[in-house]
N, C-alpha and C positions, 0 to 999 in steps of 0.2 A: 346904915339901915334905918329904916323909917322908923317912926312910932306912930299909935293912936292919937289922933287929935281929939276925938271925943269919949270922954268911957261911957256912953251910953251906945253908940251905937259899934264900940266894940265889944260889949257885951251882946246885940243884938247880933252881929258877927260870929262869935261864939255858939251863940246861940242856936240859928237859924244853918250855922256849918253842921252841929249836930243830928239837928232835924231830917237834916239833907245824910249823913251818916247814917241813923236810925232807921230811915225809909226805905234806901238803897238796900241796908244791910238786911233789913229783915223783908225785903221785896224776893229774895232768893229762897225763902221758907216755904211760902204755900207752893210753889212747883214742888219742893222736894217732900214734901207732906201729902199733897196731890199724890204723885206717885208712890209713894207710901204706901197707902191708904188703898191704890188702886193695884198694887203688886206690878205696874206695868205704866208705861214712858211712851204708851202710843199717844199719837197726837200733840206730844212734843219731836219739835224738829234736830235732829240730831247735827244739822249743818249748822242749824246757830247754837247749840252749845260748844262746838269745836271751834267755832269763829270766836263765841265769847271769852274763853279760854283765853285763844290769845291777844284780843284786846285788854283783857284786866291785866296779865300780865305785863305787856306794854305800857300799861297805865301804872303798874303800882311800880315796874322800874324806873320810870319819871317819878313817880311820886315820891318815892324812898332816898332817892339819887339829888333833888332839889332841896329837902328837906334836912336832909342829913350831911348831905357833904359841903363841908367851905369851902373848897375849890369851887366847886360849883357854882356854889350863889357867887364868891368876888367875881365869879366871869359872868353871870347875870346882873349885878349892881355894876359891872365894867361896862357891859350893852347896856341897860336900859336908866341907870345912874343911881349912884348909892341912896338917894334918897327913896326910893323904891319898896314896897313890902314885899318880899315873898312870894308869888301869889300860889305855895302849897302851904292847908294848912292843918293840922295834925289829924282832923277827922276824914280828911284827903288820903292822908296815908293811913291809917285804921283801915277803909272804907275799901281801899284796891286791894291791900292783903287778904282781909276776909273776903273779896269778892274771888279770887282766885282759889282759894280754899273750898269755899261754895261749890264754884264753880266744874272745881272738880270732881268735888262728893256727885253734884247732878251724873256729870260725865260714868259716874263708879256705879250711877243707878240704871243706865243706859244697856251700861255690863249685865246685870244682874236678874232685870225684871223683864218681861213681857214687853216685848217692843216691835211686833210683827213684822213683815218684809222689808222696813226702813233699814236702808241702809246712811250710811254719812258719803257726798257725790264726790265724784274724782275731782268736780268743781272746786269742794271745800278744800278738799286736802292739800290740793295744788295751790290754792290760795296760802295755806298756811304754810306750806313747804314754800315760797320763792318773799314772803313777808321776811319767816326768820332768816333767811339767807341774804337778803338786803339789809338786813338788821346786822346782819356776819362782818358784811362787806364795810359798811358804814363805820363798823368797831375797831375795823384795820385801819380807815382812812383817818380815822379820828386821833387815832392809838400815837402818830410819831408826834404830834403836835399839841397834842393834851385838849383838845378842843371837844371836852367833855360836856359843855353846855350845848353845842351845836348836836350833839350823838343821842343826848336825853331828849332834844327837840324832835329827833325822826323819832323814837319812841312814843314821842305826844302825838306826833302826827299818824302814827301806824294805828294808834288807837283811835284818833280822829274816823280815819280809813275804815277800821275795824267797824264799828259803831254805826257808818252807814251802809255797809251792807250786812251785818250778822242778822238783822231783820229780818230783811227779804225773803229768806226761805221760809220762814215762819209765817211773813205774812201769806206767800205765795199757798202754802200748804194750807194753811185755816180756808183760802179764796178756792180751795179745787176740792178739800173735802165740805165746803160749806158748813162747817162746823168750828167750832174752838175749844169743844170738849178735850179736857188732856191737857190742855194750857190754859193755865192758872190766871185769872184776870184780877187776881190778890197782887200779883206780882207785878201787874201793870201798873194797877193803881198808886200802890207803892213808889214803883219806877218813876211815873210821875210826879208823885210828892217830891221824890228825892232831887228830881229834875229842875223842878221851878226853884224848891231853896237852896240850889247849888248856885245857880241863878242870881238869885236876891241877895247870896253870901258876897258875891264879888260886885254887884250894885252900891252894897253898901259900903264895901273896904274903897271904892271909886268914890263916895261922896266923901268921904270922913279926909278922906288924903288928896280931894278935888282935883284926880285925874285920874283917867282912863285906858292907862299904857297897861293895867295888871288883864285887862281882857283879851289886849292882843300880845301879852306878855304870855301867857297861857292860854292861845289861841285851843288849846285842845282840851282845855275847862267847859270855856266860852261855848264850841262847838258840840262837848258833849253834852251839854246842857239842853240846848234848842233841839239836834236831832233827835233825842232820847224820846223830848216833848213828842214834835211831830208823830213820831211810830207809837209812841202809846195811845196817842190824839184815834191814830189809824186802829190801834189792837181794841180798844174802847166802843171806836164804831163799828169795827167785826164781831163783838162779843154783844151789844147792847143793842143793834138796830139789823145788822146784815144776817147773823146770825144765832139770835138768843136762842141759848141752852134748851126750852121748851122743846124745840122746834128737830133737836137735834134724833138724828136715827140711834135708836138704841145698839143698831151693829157698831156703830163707833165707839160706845161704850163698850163692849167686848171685846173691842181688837180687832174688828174687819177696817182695812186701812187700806186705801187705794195704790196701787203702783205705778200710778205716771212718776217721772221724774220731778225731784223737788226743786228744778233748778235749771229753766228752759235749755241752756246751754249745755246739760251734763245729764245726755241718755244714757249713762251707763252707770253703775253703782258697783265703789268695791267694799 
């Protein structure tokens, strides 16, 4: 296994991984303080927290699974060559456990508070039901062979998957109520911090060790990195320029919430 060739900029590494832990982790607050505060979860979309759900969990079982188990890494230093770092690193795995913990608590507030007609679409659920079920499949094919590094890579990649469409309803829904009232633009901002020094964390473990294999080594860092950016880029300019808060109808403060579907494909809601 490798080592730092700089300790300056593996403490900047350190560093700049936390930053990206800290942002992330406390980017999951003001939603659930939001609704707190507001006894009621309208105006968040309930398809992307059931989408996010299972992205973190995909993510923290690569993450826990890379980090932790030897087998593991000799068959990642066997593909990409012993001299290789890691590329999970401990604020990585911190980062997806509390996010699926988060993750759930939102899910528990969904239960609980004031959420008018929104249902979660036959869309979502079907998504999640044939994800883990390929996730099933994959655990058998993996299982006689021990080819546990290839099994945590669909898990990277499901989350990759995950990540670009748990969005979409959310942004779809902010674009038809013309509003973004109920979704916490703390949490974006966050998101994006956490986004860019996830980012810069693996820029810099590539200069120190003058190669490039740790980004497509963990193509599903890499990618949740940029996408993250992008849809915050987008929720920033829903929130600041298409539709500031000013401007918003006080019935969406209430709970009057429209019943088109959140999700062009899926007219029907169970």
């Amino acid at each position: 296994m490798a080592s730092w060739n700089s300790i300056p900029l593996e403490i900047s590494y350190e560093i700049v991984g936390w930053i990206a832990f800290a942002s992330w982790s406390i980017s999951f607050y003001p939603q659930l303080i939001l609704n707190f505060r507001r006894r009621s979860v309208v105006g968040l979309n309930f398809d992307f927290v059931m989408l996010n759900l299972t992205k973190h969990s995909s993510y923290m079982i690569y993450n826990v699974c890379l980090y932790f188990s030897p087998v593991i890494q000799k068959q990642y230093f066997d593909t990409y060559g012993d001299k290789e770092m890691i590329p999970v690193a401990a604020n990585d795995v911190a980062f997806s456990i509390h996010a699926v913990v988060m993750t759930a608590v939102t899910l528990f507030q969904i239960f609980i508070y004031e959420r008018g007609p929104q249902k979660v679409s036959r869309l979502a659920i079907g998504i999640v039901v044939v994800v883990w079920a390929f996730a099933a499949i994959c655990f058998f094919i993996a299982l006689p062979t021990h080819s546990w590094l290839w099994l945590i890579s669909i898990f990277n990649s499901i989350q990759v998957f995950m990540t670009c469409v748990k969005y979409i309803p959310q942004a779809k829904m902010n674009f038809t109520r013309k509003s973004t009232v109920g979704w916490s633009i703390g949490n974006i901002l966050l998101d994006f911090t956490g986004g860019l020094a996830n980012y810069l964390q693996m820029v810099i473990q590539s200069i120190d060790q003058n190669s490039w294999k740790n980004f497509y080594g963990n193509m599903g860092k890499t990618l949740l990195s940029l996408i993250s950016i992008f849809f915050d880029i987008l929720f920033m300019f829903q929130h600041y320029v298409l539709y500031p808060e000013k401007k918003a109808s006080k019935s969406l403060e209430t709970g009057e919430e429209s019943n088109e579907p959140l999700i062009d494909s899926s007219h029907e809601h169970v």
